[in-house]
N, C-alpha and C positions, 0 to 999 in steps of 0.2 A: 269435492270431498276426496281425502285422502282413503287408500284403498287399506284393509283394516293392518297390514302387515307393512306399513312404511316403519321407519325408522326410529326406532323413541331416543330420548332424552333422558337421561338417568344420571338420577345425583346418588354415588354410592358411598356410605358415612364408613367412617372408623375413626373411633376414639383415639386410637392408637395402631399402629402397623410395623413397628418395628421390623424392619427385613431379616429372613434365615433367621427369625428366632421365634416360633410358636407357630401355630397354624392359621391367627387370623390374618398376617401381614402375610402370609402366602396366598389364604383364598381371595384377600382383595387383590393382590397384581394378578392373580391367575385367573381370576374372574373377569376384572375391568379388562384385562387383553383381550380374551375368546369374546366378550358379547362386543366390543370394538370389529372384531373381524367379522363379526356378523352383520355390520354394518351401523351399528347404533354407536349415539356420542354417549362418550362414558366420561362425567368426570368426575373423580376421587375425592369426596372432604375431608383431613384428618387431621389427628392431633398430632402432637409427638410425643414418640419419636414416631418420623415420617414413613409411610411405606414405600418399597419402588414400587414404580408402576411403567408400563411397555410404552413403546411408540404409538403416538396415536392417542394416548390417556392422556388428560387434564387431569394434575396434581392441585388441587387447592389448598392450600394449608392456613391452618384453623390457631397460630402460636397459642401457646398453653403456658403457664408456667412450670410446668415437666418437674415439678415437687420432689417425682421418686427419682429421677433419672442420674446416670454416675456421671459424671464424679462424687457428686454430693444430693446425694439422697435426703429428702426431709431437709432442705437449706432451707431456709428463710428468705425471704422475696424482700429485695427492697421497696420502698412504698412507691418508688416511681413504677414497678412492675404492677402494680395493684389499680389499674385504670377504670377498668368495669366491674359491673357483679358477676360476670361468671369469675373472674381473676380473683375476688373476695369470696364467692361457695369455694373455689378449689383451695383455697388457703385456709378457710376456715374449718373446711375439713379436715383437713390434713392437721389442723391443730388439734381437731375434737378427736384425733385419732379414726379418720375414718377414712375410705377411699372414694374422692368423691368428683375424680374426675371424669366418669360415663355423664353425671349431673351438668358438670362445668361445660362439658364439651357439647352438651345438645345444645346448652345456651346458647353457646357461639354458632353452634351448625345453624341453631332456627333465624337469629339473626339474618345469617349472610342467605340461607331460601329465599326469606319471606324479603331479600331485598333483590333476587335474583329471580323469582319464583316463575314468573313466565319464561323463563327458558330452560325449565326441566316440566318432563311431564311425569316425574312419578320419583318416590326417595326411596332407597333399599337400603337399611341401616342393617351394618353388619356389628351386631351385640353389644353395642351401646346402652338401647333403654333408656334412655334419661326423659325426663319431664317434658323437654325442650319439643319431642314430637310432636306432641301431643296439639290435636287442631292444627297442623302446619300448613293446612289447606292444601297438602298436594295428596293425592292416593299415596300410602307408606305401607310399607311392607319389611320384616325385618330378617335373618337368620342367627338364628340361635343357634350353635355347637353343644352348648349342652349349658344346664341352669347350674351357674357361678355357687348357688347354694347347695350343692354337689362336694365343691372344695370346701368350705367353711366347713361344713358339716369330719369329713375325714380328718378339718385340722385340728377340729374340739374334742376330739378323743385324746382320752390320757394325755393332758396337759392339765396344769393347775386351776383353779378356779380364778384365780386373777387374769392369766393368760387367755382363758373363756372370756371374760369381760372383754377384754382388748379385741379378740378375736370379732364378739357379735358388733362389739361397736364400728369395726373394722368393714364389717360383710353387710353392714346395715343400707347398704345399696341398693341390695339384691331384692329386696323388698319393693322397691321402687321398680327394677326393673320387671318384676312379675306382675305390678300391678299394672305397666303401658303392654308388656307383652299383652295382657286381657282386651285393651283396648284396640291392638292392631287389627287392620281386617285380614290379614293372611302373616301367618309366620312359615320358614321354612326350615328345615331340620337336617341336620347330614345324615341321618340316621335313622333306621327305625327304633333303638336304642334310644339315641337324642330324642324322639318325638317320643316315647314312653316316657322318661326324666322331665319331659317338659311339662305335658300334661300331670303328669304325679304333684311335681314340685313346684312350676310355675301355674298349674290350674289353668292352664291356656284351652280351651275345649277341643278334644280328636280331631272335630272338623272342621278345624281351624289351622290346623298343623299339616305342613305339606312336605314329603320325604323328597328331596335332592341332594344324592348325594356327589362328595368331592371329586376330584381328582389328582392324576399325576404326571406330570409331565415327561413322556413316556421316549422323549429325544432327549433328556439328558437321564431319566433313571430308567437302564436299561442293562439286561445283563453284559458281558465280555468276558467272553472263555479266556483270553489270552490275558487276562490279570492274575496277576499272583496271588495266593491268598494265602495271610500271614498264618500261619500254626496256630491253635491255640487263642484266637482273636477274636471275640464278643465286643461287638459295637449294640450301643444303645441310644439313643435320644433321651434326654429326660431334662426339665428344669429339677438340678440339683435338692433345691430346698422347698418341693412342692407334694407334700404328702400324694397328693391324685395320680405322680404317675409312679411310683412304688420302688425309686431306687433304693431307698435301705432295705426293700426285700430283695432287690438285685446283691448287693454289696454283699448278703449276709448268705445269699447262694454263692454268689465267687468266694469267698472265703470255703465254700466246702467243697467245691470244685477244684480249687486250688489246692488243697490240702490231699488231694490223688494226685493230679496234675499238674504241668505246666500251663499256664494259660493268664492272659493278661487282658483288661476290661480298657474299653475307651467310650469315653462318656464323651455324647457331642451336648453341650453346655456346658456350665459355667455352676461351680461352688463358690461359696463364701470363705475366704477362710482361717473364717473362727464360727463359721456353720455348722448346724448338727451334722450335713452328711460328711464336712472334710474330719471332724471331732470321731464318727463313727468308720471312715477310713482308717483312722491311726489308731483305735482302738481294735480294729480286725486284725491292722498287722497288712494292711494294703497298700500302702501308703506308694510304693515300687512297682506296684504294680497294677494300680489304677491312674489312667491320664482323661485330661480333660480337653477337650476341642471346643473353641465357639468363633463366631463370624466368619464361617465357611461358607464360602459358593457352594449353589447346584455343584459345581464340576467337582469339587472337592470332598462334598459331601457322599453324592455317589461313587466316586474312587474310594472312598472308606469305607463305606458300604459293600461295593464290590468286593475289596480286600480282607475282609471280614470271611470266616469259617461261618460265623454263627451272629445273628442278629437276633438281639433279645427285647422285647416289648412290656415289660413287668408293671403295667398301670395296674391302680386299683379301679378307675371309670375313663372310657372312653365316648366322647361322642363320636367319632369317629376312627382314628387314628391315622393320620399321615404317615408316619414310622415304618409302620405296621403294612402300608400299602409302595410306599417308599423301597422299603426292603424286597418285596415281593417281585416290583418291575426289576430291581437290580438281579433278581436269581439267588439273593442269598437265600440259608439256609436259614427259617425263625423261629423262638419258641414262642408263646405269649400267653396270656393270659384270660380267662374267660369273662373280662369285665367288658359289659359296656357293649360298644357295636363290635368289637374287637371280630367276637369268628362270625359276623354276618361279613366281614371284610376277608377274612381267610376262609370260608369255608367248615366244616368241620374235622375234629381232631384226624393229626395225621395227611391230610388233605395233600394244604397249602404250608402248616403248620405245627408243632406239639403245642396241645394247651394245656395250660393247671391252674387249679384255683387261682385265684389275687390272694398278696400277702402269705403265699405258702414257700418258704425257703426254700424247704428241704427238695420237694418236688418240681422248683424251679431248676436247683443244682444236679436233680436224677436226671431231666429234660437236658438241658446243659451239655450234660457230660454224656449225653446218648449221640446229641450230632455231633459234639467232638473226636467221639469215636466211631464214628459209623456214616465214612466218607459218600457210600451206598445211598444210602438215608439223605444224606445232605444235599446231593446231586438229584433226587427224587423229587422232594419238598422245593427246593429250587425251581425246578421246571414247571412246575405244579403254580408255585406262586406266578411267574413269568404269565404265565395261559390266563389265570384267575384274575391279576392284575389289568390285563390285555382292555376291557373294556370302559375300565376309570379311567375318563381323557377329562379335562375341563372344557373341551369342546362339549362332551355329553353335559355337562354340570350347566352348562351360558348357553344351552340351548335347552335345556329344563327350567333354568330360572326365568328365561324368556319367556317360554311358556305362561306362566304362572305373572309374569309384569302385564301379558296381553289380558290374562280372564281378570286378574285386579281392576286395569282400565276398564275393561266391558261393563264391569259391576258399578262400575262407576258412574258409567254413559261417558266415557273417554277414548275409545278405539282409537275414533281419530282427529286427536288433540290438534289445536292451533298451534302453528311454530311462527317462531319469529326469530329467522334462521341470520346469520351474520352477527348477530350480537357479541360482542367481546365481554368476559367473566376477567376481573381481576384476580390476581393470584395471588 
């Protein structure tokens, strides 16, 4: 008999993982690395677009027909691309106007288990949900960042009543995924933020929701006094066209921050553009002095960061915020907002941070134009974040998810699963 702390086996899902763009394709490479170094096989199943992942990790990939993906978003599949029924739900969704590839993709993940299923001892689906879990005969467990009906909900305000249609026909997923979250025997939550949202909105029961939260990689986002830091320079994260993390309340404070001041915004993502926010750029009058950054390394990322006066965080809901903690190991100076787990991550006001309401301009551009002016302040809050920051490693995150993979198996009568070591996974 295996002693209860040998090695496990872990198949870890993502629908999707896109690299340096969002937070789930960061917590699968930064997760599947640290629980790898703890000694367990970690291998990745995803859709695309594909996530990285470290030395050491098994990449599986799961082809999808990638419907939204650029060049051409919403293409049309040729029929030779249409071979199984996950490849007809993701097309027919996508007809029916809906987003359905969390569904398509469990298809294909349950498949390739349930043909591989002896040589994982346990599945950790990272916010997937799809049907496809459900009875997969292995113990599952999932992490939720926070319930996707979160964003539907902030994007059916004030828009038309036609556009509501589109939208619930759109988000008619998330339904599906609150109903397997119920089913799981353990979810886990970045947050205690996330695990309040979850419970509220996915009905997942308290004690069933377990707080692990993220990390940061704290050998590349780290402060450096001998960087320069540009005058006048508010960096931000944000998907451009994503009501949840609140750049047109950013836009609409630099416009009044600008209008005392010098000072210039850089946005790390990507606009559309003939998008609401580049449309609400040239209607401020920003146009010169708002720029956009996307597909930045770590290394590149934190150089902006570092070089930054001031880093701003302007969501309307957080289940955690990377950004937000991101900024903090670099030593900038942050303002943010009170959504979400936002100051369980900073602290309270003044701290690590200045906070102010979500969606408040005006109070955003007072914050703003406080550390712009008040180098004192900047160098304070700085330091403050650096110390506060100090204990988010993803080592702590892949040795709490561990945690939490061993009491799963126990409940299960799995401590110490059968292995049948040597086995080769195709790719």
């Amino acid at each position: 008999m295996r002693p209860p702390d040998s090695p496990l086996r872990i198949a870890l899902l993502s629908y999707r993982g896109k690299p340096n763009c969002g937070g789930q394709g960061v917590y699968v490479r930064h997760l599947s690395r640290e629980l790898h170094a703890l000694g367990h096989q970690v291998d990745v199943i995803a859709g695309p677009p594909y996530p990285v992942v470290d030395r050491g990790v098994r990449l599986h990939r799961l082809p999808g027909l990638d419907l939204f993906g650029e060049p051409t978003p919403f293409r049309t599949p040729a029929l030779s691309e249409l071979r199984r029924i996950p490849d007809w739900v993701e097309f027919a969704g996508m007809r029916r106007g809906r987003f359905a590839e969390p569904l398509a993709f469990s298809f294909r993940a349950r498949s390739y288990l349930r043909r591989y299923r002896d040589q994982f001892d346990l599945v950790h689906d990272n916010q997937g949900l799809g049907y496809g879990l459900l009875n997969l005969g292995l113990p599952t467990l999932a992490t939720v960042h926070h319930p996707i009906a979160i964003d539907r909900d902030l994007e059916l305000r004030n828009v038309t009543p036609r556009r509501q249609a589109e939208l619930r026909r759109w988000y008619q997923f998330t339904a599906m995924q609150h109903r397997v979250a119920r089913t799981l025997p353990a979810v886990l939550a970045v947050s205690h933020a996330s695990k309040a949202a979850i419970t509220a909105h996915m009905r997942v029961a308290a004690d069933n929701v377990d707080v692990v939260p993220v990390g940061v990689d704290h050998t590349m986002f780290r402060p450096d006094r001998s960087t320069h830091k540009i005058t006048g320079r508010i960096v931000t994260t944000a998907s451009a066209d994503v009501p949840l993390k609140g750049l047109p309340v950013l836009l609409r404070a630099f416009a009044l921050v600008r209008s005392e001041r010098t000072a210039e915004l850089v946005v790390v993502g990507s606009a559309r553009p003939d998008g609401p926010t580049a449309q609400l750029i040239d209607q401020l009058g920003l146009t010169a002095h708002v720029r956009f950054r996307s597909g930045l390394s770590d290394t590149e990322l934190a150089d902006l960061i570092r070089g930054a006066q001031v880093a701003c965080v302007p969501s309307l809901f957080e289940g955690f915020s990377l950004p937000t903690l991101e900024a903090m190991a670099c030593g900038t100076a942050l303002v943010t907002t009170t959504a979400g787990a936002i100051p369980e991550v900073t602290g309270p006001h003044g701290d690590a941070a200045l906070h102010v309401h979500p969606a408040d301009s005006g109070a955003l551009a007072a914050a703003l134009t406080t550390l712009l002016e008040d180098s004192a302040l900047r160098d304070r809050l700085g330091d403050r974040g650096v110390a506060r920051a100090a204990p988010y490693t993803w080592h702590a995150t892949a040795r709490e998810t561990e945690a939490h993979y061993r009491s799963l198996l126990r409940h299960r009568g799995q401590a110490n699963p059968t292995r049948s070591r040597g086995a080769s996974l195709s790719c």
